[in-house]
C-alpha positions in Angstrom: 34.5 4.6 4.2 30.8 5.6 3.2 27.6 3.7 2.5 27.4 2.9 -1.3 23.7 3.5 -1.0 23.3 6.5 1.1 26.5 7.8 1.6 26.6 7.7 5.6 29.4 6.1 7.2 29.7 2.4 6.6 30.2 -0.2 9.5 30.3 -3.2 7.0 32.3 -4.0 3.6 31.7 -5.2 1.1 30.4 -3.9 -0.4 30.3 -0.3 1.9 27.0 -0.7 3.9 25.7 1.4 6.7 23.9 -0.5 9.7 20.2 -0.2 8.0 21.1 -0.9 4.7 23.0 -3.9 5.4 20.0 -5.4 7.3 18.0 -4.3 4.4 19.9 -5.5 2.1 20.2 -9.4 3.9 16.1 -9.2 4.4 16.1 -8.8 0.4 18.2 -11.3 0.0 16.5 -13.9 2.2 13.1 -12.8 0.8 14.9 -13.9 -2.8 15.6 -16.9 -2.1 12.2 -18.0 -0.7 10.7 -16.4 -3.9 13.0 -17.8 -6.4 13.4 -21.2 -4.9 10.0 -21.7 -3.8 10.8 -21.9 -0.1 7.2 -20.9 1.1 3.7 -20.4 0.2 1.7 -17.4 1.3 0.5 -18.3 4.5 2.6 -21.5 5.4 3.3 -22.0 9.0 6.5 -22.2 9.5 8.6 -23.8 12.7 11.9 -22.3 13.2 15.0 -24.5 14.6 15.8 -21.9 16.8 18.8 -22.0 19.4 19.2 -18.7 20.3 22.4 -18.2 18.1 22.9 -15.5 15.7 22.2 -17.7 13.0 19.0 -19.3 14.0 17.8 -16.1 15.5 18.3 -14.1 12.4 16.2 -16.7 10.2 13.6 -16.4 12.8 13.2 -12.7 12.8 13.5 -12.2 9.0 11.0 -14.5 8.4 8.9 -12.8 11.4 9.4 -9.4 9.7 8.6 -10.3 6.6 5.4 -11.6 7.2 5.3 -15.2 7.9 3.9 -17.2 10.9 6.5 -18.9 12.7 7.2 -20.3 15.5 10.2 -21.4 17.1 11.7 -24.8 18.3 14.3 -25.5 20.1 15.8 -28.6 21.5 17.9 -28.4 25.2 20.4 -31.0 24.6 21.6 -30.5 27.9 25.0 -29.1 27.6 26.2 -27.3 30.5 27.5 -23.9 30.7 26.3 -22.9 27.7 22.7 -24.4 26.6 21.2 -22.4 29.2 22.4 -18.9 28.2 21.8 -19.5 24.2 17.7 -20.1 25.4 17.7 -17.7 27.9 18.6 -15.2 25.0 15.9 -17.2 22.9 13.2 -16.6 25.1 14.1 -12.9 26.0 14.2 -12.5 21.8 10.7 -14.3 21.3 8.9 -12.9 24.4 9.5 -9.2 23.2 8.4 -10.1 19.5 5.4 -11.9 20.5 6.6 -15.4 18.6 5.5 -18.8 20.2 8.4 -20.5 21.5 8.3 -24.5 22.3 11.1 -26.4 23.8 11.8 -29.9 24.0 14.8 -31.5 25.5 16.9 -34.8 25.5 16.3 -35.2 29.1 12.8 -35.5 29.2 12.5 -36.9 25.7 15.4 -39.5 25.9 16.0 -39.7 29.8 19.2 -38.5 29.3 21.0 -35.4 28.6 23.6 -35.3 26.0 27.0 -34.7 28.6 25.3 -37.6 30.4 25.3 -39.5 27.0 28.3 -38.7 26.2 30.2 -39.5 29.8 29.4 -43.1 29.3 30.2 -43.4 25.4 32.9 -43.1 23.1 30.5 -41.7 20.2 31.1 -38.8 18.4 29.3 -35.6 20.3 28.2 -33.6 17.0 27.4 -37.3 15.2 25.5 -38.2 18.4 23.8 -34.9 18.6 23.0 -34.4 15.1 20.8 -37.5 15.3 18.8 -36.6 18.3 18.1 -33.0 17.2 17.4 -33.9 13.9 14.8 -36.9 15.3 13.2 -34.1 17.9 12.5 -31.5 15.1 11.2 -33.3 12.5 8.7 -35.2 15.0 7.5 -31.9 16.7 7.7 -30.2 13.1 5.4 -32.0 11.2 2.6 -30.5 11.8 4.1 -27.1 9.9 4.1 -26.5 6.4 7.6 -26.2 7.1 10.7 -26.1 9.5 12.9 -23.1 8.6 17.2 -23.5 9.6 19.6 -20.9 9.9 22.1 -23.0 7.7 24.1 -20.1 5.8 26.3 -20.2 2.4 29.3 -21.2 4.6 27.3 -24.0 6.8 26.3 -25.2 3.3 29.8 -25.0 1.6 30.9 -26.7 4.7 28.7 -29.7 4.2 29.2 -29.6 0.3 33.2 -29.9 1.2 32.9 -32.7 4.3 30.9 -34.7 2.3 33.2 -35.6 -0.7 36.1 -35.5 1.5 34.3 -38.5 3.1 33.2 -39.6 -0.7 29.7 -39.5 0.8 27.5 -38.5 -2.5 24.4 -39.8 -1.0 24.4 -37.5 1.6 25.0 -34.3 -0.8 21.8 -35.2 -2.1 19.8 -34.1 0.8 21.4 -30.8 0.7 20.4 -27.4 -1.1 18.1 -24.9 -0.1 15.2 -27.3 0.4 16.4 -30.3 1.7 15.5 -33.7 1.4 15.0 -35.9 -1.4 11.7 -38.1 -0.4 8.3 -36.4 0.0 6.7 -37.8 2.6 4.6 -37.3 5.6 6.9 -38.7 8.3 9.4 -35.4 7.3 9.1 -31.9 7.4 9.8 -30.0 4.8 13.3 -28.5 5.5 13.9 -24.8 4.1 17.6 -22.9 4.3 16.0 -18.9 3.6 19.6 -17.8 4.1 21.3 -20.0 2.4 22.9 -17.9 -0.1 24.3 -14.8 2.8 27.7 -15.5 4.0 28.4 -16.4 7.8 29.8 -13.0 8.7 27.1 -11.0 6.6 24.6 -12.8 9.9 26.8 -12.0 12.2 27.2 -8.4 11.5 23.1 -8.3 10.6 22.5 -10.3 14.1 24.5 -7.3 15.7 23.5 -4.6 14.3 19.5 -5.7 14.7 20.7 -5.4 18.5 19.1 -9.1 18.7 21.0 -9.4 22.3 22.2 -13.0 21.6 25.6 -14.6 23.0 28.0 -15.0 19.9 29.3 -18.0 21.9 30.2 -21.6 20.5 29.2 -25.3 21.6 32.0 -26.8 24.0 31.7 -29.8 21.6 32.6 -27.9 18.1 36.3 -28.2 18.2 36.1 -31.9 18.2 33.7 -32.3 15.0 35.6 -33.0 11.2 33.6 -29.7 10.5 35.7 -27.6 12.1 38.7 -28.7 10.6 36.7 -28.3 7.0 35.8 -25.1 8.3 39.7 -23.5 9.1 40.2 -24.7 5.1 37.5 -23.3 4.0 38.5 -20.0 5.5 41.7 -19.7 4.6 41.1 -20.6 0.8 38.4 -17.7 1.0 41.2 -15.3 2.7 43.6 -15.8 -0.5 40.7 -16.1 -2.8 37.8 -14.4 -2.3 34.4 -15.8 -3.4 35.9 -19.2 -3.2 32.9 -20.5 -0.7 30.4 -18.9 -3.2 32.0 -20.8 -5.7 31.4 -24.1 -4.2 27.9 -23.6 -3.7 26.9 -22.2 -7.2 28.7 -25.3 -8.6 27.1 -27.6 -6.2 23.6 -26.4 -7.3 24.2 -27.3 -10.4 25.4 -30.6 -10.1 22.3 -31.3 -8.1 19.8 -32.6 -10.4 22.1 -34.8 -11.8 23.0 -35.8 -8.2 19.5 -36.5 -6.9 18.6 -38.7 -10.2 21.5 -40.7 -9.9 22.3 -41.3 -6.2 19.0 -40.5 -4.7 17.1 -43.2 -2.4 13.7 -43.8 -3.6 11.1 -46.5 -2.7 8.6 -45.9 0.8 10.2 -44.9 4.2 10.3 -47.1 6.4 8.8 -46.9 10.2 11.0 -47.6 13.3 9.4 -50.6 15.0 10.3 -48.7 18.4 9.0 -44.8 18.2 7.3 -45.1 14.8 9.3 -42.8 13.4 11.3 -42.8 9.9 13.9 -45.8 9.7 16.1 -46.7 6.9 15.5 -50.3 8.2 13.6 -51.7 11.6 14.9 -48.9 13.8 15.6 -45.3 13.5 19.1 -43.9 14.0 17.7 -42.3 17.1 15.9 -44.9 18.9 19.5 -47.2 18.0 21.7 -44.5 19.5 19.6 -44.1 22.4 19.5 -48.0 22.9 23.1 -48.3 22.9 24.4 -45.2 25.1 20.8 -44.7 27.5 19.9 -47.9 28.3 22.8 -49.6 28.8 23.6 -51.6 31.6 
């Protein structure tokens, strides 16, 4: 099989791409979508959720390469055996491309790590996670035009899928490749650039880049509803191809209609704990840590 462009032989289909034109041709496309959908201004500085995975580690070197100034973020939950090797790789990656890397964990933020957490606690790990990491980046992202995720066109088919199985519209509001549905200073803006490139499209472009990252997965996955939406998902695309595109394309355009009907409006509120954004008197966060952290 040969390159459709150049006529070299291809180590990626479809459609037929040799190693530099397939990591050509996902730059493009990432560079699209933060043209067409507004993602970015010229010169925005940008944090990246970065964990050291292919996916996070792609978004933060296309971004890099094309120009912007990022830096990356990452949060140590604490999970052991496998935390420690994804920022190892992290800090190897932004130490040789000169890209300012902060870390901030659960430990030292929550005085707790998340196996601790979760070794006292019957919650969900992914819920309880989610909430934590998604506290810790918006609070140390803030002060960026932006915070970039590597969320791709299967993440977001994924979420677009859990979330009606669950009949959870609200939520789907909050998705797309700017997320969020209040402006507001208490939130960074939340950007998806490769939101639109298929799972295994980053993979193969994380590999071929030579990015030296682990293409390992959290201990804790197999237990999360996503998964299972996940397996589906994959084996509907097997017998149908372009079925995960599908979903998204007509997700997008359901989503004005969406976010005028079953969008929150009205101020946020602040947590009367941390000060950070509530739906009520205390953020999800500072409730979570209260009730697994803190107990006696």
């Amino acid at each position: 099989m040969r390159c459709s462009r150049c006529g070299a032989k291809a180590v990626f289909s479809p459609p037929p791409s040799c190693a530099r034109h397939l990591i050509a041709a996902v730059e493009r496309e990432a560079a699209r979508t933060i043209r067409e959908r507004r993602l970015l201004r010229k010169g925005d500085r940008v944090a990246v959720a970065a964990s050291g995975g292919k996916d996070s580690t792609a978004c933060l070197a296309i971004l890099h390469r094309l120009g912007h100034d990022v830096t990356a973020i990452a949060i140590d939950e604490g999970i052991k055996g496998y935390r420690g090797r994804t920022l190892e790789d992290l800090r190897r990656f932004t130490s040789e491309n000169g890209i300012p890397l902060e870390v901030h964990s659960f430990e030292e933020e929550f005085g707790a790590t998340l196996d601790s957490m979760l070794a006292r606690t019957k919650e969900n790990p992914c819920t309880a996670c989610g909430i934590l990491r998604r506290y810790l980046l918006n609070k140390h992202a803030r002060r960026f035009d932006a915070i970039a995720t590597g969320h791709n066109l299967d993440d977001e088919a994924q979420s677009v899928l859990m979330n009606l199985l669950r009949n959870q519209i609200g939520p789907l509001t909050r998705l797309g490749p700017a997320t969020g549905t209040v402006a507001d200073p208490k939130f960074a803006r939340r950007i998806k650039p490769l939101y639109f490139i298929p799972e295994r499209t980053v993979a193969a472009y994380a590999f071929l880049s030579r990015f030296g990252v682990r293409f390992s997965e959290c201990p804790y996955a197999s237990t999360a509803y996503r998964a299972d939406v996940r397996d589906l998902l994959n084996r509907l695309e097997q017998r149908q191809p372009g079925t995960t595109r599908t979903v998204i394309d007509r997700f997008l355009e359901l989503l004005p209609a969406l976010r005028e009907r079953y969008a929150p409006d009205g101020e946020v509120a602040s947590c009367k704990v941390c000060g950070e954004p509530a739906r009520g008197s205390r953020c999800s966060a500072c409730a979570l840590v209260e009730r697994v952290v803190r107990i006696e």
